[in-house]
Biopython code that builds the backbone (N, CA, C, O; Angstrom):
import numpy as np
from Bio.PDB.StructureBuilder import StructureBuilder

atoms = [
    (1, "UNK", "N", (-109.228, 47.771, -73.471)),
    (1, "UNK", "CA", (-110.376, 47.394, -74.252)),
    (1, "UNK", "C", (-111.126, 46.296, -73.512)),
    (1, "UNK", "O", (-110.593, 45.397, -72.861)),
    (2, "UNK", "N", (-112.406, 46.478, -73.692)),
    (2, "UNK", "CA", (-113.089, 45.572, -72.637)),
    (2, "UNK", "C", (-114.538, 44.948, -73.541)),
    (2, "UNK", "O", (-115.594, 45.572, -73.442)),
    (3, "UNK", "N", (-114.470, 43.881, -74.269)),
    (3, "UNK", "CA", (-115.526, 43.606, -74.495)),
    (3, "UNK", "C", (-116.777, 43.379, -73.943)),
    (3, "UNK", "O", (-116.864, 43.351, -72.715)),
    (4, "UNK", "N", (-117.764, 43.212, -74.633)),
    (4, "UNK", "CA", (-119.078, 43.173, -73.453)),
    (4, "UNK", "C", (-119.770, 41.790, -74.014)),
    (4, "UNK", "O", (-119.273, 41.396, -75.069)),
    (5, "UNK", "N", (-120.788, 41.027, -73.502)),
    (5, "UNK", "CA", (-121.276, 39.897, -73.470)),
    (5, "UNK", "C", (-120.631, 38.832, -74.113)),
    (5, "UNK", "O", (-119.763, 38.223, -73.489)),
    (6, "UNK", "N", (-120.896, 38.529, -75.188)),
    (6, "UNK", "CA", (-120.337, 36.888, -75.886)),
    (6, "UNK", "C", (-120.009, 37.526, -76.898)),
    (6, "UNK", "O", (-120.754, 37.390, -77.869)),
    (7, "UNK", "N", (-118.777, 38.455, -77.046)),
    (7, "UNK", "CA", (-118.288, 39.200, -78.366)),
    (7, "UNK", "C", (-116.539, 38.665, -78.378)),
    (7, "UNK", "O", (-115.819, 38.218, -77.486)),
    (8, "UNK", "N", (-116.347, 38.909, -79.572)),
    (8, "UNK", "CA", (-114.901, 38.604, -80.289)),
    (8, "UNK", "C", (-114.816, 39.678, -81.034)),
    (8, "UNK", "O", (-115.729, 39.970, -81.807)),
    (9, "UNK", "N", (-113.641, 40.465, -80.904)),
    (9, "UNK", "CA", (-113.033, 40.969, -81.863)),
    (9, "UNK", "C", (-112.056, 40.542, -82.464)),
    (9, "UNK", "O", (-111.024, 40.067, -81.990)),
    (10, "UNK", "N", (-112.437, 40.743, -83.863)),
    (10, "UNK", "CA", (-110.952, 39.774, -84.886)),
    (10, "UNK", "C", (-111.320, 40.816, -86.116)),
    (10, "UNK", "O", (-112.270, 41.592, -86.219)),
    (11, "UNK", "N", (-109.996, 40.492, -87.194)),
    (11, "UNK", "CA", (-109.392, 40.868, -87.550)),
    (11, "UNK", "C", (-109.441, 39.825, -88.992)),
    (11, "UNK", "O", (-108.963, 38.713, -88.770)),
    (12, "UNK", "N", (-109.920, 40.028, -90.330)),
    (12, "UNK", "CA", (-109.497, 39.307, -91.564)),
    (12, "UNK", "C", (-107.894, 38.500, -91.581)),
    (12, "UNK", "O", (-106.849, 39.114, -91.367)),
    (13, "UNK", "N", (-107.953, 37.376, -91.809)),
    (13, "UNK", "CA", (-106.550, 36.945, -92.176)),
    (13, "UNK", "C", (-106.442, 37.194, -93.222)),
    (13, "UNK", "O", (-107.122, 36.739, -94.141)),
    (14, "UNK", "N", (-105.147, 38.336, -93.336)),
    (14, "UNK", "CA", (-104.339, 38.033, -94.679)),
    (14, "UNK", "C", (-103.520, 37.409, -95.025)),
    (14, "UNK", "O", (-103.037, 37.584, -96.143)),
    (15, "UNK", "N", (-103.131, 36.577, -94.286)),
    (15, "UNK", "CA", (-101.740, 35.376, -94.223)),
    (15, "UNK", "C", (-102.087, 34.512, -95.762)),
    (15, "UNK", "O", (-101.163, 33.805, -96.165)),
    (16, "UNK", "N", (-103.014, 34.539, -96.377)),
    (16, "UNK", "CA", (-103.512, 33.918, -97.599)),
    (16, "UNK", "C", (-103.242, 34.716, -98.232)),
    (16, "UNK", "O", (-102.573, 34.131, -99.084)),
    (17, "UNK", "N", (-103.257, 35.848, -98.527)),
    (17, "UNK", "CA", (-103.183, 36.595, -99.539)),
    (17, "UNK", "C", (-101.934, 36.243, -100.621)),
    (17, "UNK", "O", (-100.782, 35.898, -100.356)),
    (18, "UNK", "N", (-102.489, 36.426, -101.766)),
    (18, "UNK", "CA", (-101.589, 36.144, -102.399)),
    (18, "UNK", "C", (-101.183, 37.865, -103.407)),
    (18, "UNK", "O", (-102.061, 38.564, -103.912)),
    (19, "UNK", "N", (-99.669, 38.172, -103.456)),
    (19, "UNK", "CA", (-99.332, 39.210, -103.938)),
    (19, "UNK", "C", (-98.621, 39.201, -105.697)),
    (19, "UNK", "O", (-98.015, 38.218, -106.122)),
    (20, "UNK", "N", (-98.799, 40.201, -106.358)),
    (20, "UNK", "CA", (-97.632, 40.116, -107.356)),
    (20, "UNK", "C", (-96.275, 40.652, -107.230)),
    (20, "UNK", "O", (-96.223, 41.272, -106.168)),
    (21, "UNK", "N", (-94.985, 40.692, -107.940)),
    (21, "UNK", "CA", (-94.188, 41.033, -107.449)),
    (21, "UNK", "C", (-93.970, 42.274, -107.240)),
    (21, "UNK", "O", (-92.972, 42.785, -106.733)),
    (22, "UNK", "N", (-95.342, 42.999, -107.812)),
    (22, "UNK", "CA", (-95.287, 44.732, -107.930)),
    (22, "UNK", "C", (-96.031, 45.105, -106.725)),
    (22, "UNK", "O", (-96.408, 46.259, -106.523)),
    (23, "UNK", "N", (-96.326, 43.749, -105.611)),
    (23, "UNK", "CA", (-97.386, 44.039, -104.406)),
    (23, "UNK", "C", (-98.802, 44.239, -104.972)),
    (23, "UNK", "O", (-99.387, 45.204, -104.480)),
    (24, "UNK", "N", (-99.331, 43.696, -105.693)),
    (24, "UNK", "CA", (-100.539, 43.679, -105.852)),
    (24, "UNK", "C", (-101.535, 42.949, -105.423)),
    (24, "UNK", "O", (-101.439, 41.878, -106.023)),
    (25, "UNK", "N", (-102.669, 42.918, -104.542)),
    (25, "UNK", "CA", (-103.313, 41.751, -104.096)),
    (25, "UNK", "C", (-103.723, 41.369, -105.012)),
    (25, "UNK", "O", (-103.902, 42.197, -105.904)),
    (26, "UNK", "N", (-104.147, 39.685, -105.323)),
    (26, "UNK", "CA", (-104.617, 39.218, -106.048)),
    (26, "UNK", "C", (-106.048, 39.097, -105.120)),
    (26, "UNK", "O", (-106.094, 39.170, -103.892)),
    (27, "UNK", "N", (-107.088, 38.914, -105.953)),
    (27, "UNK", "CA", (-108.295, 38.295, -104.903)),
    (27, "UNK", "C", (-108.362, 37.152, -105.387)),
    (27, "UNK", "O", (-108.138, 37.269, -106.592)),
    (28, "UNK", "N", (-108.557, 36.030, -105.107)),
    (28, "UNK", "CA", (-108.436, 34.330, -104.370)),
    (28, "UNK", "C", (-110.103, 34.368, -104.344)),
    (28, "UNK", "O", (-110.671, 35.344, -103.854)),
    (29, "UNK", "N", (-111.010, 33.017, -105.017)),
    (29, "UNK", "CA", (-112.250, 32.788, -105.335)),
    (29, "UNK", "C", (-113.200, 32.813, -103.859)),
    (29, "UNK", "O", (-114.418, 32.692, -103.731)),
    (30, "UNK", "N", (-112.182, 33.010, -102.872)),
    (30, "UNK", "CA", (-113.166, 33.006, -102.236)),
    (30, "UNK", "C", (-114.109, 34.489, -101.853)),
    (30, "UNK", "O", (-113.592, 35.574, -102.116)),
    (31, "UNK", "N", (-115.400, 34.438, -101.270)),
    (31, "UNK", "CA", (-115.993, 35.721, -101.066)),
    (31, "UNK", "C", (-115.367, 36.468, -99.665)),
    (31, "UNK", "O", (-114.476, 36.036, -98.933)),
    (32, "UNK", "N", (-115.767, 37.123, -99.602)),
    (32, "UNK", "CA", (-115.557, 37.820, -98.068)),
    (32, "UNK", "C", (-116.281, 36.993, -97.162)),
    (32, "UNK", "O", (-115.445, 36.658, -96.323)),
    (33, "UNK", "N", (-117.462, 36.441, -96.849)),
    (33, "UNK", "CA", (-118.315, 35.741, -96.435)),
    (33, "UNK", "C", (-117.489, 34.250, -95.971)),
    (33, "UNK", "O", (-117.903, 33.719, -94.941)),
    (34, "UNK", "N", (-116.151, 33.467, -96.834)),
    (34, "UNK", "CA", (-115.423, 32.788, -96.502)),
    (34, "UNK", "C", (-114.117, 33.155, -96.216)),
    (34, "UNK", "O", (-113.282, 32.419, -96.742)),
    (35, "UNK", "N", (-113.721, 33.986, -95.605)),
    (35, "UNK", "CA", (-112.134, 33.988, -95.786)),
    (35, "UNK", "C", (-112.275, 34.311, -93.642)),
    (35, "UNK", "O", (-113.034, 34.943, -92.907)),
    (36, "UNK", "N", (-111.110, 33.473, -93.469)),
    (36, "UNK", "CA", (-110.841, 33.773, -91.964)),
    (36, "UNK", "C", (-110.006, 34.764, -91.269)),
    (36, "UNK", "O", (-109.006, 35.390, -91.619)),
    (37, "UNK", "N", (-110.892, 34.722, -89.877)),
    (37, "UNK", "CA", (-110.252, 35.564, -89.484)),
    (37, "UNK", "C", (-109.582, 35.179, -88.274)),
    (37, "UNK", "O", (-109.781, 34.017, -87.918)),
    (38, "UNK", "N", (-108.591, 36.121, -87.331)),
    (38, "UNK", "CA", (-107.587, 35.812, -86.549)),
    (38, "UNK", "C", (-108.611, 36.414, -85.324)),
    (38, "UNK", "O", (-109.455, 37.192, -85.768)),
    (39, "UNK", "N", (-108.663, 36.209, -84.048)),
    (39, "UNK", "CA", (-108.698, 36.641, -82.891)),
    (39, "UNK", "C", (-107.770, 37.412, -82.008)),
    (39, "UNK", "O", (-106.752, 37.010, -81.445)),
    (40, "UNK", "N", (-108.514, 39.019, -81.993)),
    (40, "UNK", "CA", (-108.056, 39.872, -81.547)),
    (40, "UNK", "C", (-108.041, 40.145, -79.693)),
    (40, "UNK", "O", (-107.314, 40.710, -78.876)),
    (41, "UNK", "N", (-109.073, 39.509, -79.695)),
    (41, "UNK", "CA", (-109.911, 40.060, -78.082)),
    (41, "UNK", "C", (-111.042, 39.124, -77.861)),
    (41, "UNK", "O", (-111.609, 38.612, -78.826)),
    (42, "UNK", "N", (-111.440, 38.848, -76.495)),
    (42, "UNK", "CA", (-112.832, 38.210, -76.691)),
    (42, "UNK", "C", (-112.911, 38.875, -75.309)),
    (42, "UNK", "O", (-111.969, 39.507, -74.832)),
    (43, "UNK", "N", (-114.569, 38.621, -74.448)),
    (43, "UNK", "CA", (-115.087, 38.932, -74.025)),
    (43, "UNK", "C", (-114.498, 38.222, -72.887)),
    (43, "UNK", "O", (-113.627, 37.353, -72.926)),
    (44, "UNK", "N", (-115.324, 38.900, -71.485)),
    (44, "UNK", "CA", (-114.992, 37.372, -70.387)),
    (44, "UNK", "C", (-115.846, 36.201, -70.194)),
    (44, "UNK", "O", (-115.482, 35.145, -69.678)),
    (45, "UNK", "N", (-117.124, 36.495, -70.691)),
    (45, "UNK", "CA", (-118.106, 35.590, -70.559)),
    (45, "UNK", "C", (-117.406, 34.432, -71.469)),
    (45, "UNK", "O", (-117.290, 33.325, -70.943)),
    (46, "UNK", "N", (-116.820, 34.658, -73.114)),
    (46, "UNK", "CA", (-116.140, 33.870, -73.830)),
    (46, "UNK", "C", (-115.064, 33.080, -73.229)),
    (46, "UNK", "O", (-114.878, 31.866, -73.154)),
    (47, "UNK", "N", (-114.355, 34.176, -72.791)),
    (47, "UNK", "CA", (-112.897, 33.696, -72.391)),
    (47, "UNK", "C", (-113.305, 32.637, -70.985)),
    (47, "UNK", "O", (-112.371, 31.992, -70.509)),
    (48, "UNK", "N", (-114.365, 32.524, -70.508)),
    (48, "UNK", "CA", (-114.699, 31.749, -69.090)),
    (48, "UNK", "C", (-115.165, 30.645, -69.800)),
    (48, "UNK", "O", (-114.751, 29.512, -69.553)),
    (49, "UNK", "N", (-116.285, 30.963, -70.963)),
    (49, "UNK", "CA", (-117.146, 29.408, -71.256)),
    (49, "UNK", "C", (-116.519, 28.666, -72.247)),
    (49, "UNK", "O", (-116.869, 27.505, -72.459)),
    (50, "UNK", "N", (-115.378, 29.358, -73.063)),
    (50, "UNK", "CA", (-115.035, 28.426, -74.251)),
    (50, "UNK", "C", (-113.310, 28.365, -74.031)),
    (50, "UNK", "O", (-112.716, 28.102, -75.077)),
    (51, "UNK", "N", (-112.312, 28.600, -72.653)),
    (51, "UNK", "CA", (-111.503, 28.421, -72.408)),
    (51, "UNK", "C", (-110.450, 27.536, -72.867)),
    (51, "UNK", "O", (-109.225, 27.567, -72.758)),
    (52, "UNK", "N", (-110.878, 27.121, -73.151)),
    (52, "UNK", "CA", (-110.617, 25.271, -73.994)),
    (52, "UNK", "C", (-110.325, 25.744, -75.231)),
    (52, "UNK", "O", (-109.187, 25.606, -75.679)),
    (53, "UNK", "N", (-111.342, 26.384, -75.966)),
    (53, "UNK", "CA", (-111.384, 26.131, -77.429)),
    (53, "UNK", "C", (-110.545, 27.534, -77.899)),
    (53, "UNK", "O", (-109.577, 27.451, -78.655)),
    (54, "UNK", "N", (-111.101, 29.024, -77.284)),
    (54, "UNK", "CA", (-110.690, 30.056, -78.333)),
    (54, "UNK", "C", (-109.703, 30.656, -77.140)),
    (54, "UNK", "O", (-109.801, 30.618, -75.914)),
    (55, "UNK", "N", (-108.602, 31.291, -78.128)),
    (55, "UNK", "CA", (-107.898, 31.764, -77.240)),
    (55, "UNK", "C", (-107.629, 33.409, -78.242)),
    (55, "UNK", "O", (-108.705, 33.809, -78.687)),
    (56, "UNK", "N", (-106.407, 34.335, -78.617)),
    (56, "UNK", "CA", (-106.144, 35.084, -78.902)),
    (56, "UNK", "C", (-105.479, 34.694, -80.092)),
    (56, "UNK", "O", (-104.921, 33.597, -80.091)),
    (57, "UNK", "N", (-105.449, 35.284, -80.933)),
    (57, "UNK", "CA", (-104.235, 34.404, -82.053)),
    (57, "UNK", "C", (-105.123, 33.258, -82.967)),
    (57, "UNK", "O", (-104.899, 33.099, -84.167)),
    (58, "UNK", "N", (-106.070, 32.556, -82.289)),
    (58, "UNK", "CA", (-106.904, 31.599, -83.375)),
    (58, "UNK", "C", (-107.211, 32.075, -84.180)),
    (58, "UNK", "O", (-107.713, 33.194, -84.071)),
    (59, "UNK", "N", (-107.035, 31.350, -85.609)),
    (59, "UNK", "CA", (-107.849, 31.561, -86.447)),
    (59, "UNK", "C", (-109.189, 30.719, -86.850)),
    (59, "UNK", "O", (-109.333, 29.512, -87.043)),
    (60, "UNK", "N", (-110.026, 31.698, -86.898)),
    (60, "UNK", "CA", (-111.615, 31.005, -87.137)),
    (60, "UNK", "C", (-112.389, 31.112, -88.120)),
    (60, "UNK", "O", (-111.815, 31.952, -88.813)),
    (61, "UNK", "N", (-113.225, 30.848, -88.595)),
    (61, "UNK", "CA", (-114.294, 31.042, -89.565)),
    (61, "UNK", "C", (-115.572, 31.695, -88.898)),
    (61, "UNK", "O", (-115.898, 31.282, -87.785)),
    (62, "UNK", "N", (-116.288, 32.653, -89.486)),
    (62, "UNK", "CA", (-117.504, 33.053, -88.783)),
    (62, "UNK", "C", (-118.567, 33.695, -90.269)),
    (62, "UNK", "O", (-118.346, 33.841, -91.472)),
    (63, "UNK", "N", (-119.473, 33.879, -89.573)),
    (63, "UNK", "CA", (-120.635, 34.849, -90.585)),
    (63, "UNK", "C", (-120.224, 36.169, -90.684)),
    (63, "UNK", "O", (-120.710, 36.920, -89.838)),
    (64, "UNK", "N", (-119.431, 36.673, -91.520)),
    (64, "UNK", "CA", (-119.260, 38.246, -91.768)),
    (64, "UNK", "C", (-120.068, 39.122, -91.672)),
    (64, "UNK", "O", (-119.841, 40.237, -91.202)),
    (65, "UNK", "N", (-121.389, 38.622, -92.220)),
    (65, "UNK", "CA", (-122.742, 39.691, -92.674)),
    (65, "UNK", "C", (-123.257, 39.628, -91.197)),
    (65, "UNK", "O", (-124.239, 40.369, -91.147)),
    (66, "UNK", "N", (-123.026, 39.078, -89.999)),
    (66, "UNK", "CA", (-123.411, 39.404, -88.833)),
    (66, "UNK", "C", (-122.506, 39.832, -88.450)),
    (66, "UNK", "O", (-122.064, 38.849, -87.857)),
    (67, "UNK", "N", (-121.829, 40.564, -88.304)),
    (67, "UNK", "CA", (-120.129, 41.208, -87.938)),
    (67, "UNK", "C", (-120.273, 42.539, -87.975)),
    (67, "UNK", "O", (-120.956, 42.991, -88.894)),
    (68, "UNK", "N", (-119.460, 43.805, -86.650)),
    (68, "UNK", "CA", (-119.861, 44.879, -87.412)),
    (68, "UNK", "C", (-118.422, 45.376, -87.173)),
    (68, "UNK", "O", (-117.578, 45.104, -86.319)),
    (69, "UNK", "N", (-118.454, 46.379, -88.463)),
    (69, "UNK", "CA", (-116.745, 46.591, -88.823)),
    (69, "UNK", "C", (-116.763, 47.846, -87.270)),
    (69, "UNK", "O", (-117.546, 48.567, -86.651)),
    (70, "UNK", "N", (-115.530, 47.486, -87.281)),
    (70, "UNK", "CA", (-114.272, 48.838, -86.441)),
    (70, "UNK", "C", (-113.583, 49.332, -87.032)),
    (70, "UNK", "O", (-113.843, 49.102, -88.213)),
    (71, "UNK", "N", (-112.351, 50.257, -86.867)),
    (71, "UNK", "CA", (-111.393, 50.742, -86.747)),
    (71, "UNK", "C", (-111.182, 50.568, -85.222)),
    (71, "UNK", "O", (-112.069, 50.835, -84.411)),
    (72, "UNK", "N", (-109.579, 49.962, -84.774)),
    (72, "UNK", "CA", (-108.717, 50.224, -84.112)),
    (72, "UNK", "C", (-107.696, 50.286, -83.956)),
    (72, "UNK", "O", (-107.137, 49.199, -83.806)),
    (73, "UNK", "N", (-106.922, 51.399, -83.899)),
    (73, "UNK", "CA", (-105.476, 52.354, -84.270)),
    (73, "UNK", "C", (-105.363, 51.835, -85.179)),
    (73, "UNK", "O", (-104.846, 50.720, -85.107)),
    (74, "UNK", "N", (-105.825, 52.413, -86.664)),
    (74, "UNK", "CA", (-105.766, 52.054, -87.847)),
    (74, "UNK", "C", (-105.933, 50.715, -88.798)),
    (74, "UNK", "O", (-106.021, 50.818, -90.022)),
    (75, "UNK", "N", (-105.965, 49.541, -88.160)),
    (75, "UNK", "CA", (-106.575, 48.347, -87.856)),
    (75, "UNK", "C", (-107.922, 48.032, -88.094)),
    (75, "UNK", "O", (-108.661, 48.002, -87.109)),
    (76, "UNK", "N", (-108.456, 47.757, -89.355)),
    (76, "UNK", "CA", (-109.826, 47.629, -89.472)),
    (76, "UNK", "C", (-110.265, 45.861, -89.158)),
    (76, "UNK", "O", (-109.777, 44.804, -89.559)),
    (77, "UNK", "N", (-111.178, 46.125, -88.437)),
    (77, "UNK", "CA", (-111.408, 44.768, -87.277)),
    (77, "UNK", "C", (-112.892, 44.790, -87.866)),
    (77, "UNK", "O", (-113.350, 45.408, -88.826)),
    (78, "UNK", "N", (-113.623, 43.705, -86.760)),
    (78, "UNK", "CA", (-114.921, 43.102, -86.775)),
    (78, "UNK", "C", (-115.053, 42.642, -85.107)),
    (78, "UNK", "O", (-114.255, 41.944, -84.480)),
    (79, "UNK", "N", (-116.416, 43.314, -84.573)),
    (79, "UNK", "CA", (-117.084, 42.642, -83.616)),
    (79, "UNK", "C", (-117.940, 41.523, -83.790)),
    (79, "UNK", "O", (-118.697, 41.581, -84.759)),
    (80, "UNK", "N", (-117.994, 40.348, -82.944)),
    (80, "UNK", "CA", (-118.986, 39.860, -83.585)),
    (80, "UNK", "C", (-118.869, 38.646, -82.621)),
    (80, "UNK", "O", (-117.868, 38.206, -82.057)),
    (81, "UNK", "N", (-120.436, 38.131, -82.577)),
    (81, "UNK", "CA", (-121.162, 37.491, -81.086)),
    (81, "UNK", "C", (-120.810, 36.161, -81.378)),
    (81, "UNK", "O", (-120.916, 35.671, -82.503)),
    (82, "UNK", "N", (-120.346, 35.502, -80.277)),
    (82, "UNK", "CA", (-119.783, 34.269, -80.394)),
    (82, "UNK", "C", (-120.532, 32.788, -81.406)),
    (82, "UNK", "O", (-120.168, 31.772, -81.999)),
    (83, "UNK", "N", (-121.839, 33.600, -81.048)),
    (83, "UNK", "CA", (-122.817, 32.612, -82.072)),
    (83, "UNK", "C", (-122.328, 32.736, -83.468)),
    (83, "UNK", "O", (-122.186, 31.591, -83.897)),
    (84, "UNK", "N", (-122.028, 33.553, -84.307)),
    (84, "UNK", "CA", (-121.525, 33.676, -85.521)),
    (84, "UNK", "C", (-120.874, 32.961, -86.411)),
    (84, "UNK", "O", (-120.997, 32.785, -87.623)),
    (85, "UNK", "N", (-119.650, 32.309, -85.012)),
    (85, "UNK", "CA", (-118.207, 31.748, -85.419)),
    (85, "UNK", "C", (-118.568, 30.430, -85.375)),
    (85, "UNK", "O", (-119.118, 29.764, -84.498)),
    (86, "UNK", "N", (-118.001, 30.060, -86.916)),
    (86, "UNK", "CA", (-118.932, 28.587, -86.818)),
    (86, "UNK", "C", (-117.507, 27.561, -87.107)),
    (86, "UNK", "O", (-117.636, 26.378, -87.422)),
    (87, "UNK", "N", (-116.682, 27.969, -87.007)),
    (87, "UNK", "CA", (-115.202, 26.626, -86.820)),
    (87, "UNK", "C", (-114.235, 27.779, -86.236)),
    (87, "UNK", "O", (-114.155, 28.982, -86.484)),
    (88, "UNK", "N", (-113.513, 26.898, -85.330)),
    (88, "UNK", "CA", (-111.889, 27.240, -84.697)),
    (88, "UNK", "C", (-110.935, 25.962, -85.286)),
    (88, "UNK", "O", (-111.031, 24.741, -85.413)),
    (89, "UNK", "N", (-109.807, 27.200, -85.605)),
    (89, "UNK", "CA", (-108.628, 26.011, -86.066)),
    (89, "UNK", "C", (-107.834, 26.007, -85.357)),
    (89, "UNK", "O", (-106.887, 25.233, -85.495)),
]
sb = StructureBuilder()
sb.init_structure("model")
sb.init_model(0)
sb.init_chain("A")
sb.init_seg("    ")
for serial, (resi, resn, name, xyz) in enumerate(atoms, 1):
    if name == "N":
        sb.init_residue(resn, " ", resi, " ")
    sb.init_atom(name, np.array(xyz, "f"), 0.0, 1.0, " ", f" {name:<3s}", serial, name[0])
structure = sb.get_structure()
């Protein structure tokens, strides 16, 4: 997989999720618009200029509604241009 310009692919964290004991998601007040996501992939232009900051595995905050969904191997992801992502933790 090879990203192209100043792109990230990531992935919703569900590590928040909260379940019942019958496995039920609960949904949690926040919108889709706030909930983070993990870093799947980034680009090389990324991986050269923000070396420091994002790596694979971070979890970040970004603009969803600029995001565009994937599928990969069953894995529903998000592309989305480094401008978007507006905190790394």
């Amino acid at each position: 997989m090879n990203l192209l310009h100043n792109n990230l692919l990531v992935t919703e964290d569900t590590s928040t999720e909260k379940k019942t004991a019958g496995g039920i998601i609960l949904q949690s007040d926040q919108t889709s618009g706030h909930k983070p996501a993990i870093i799947l992939g980034v680009s090389n232009a990324v991986a050269v200029e923000y070396a420091d900051t994002l790596s694979l595995k971070k979890k970040v905050y970004l603009d969803w509604s600029k995001s565009m969904p994937v599928e990969i191997d069953g894995l529903k992801c998000a592309i989305v241009d480094i401008e978007h992502v507006k905190l790394v933790l």
